[in-house]
N, C-alpha and C positions, 0 to 999 in steps of 0.2 A: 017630696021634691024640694021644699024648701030647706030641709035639714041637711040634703046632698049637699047643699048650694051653699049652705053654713059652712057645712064641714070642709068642703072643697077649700071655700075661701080662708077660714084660716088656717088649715094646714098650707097653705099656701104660701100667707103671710106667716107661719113660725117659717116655713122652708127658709121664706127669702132672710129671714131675723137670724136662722142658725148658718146662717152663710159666711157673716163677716169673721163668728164661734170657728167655724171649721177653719177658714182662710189664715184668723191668725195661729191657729195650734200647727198648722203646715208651716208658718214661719216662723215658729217658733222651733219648730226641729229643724230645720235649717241654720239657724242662729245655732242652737246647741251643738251641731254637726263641727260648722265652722269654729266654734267655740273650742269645743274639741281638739280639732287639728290645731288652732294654734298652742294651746297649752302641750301637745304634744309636740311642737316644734320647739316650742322653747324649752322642753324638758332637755328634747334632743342638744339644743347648743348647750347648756347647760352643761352636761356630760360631758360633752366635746372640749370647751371651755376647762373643766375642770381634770378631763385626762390631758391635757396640754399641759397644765400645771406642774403635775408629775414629771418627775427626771425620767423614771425608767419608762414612762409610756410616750415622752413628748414624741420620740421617733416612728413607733408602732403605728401599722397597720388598723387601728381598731375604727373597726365600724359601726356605728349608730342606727339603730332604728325604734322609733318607741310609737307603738297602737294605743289609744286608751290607757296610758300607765304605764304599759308594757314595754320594754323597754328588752332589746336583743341585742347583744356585740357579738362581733362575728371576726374575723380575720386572724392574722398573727402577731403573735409576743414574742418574745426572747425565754422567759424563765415561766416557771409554775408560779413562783410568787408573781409577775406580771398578771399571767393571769388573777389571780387571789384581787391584786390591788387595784384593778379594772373593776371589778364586782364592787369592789367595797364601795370605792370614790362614786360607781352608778349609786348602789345604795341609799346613799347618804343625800342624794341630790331629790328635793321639796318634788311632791309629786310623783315619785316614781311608786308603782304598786306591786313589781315582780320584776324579777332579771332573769333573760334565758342566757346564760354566756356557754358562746359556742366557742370563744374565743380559741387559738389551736399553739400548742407550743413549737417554733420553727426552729429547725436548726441551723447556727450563724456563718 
């Protein structure tokens, strides 16, 4: 009976000791979550920023979306090379991990 009464008590007390363990590994993925999204937003201006820059894309259509690294443009260009040099300029830019360019060649 009294080894119940042992055991009870300190599983008890680890419970309550692994509670603050649990609480910060939950805010801590939350932080990394958030963490996350903004490195992906800034990757996004980044791009954005730096297809402005460009003469043949300052006009275009191109649209930004980047997950985790990833990073998609979508809409329309003027030329093949447009597209080409959307890809690259994404490329180039800190953080990127992969480009899907869906980008579409339109006619003027």
């Amino acid at each position: 009976m009294k080894i119940n009464a042992i055991i009870l008590a300190a599983s008890t007390a680890f419970g309550i000791a692994a509670l603050p363990a649990v609480h910060a590994a939950e805010e801590k993925t939350t932080i990394e979550k958030t963490g996350d999204y903004l490195s992906d937003a800034a990757i996004t201006t980044k791009i954005k920023a730096a297809l402005m820059a460009e003469d043949d894309l300052k006009s275009a259509g191109v649209h930004v979306e980047t997950s985790n690294g990833v990073v998609s443009l979508s809409g329309n260009v003027t030329s093949d090379a447009s597209v080409a040099l959307a890809e690259s300029v994404t490329r180039d830019i800190a953080g990127v991990k992969e480009v899907h360019n869906n980008l579409i060649v339109a006619a003027q």
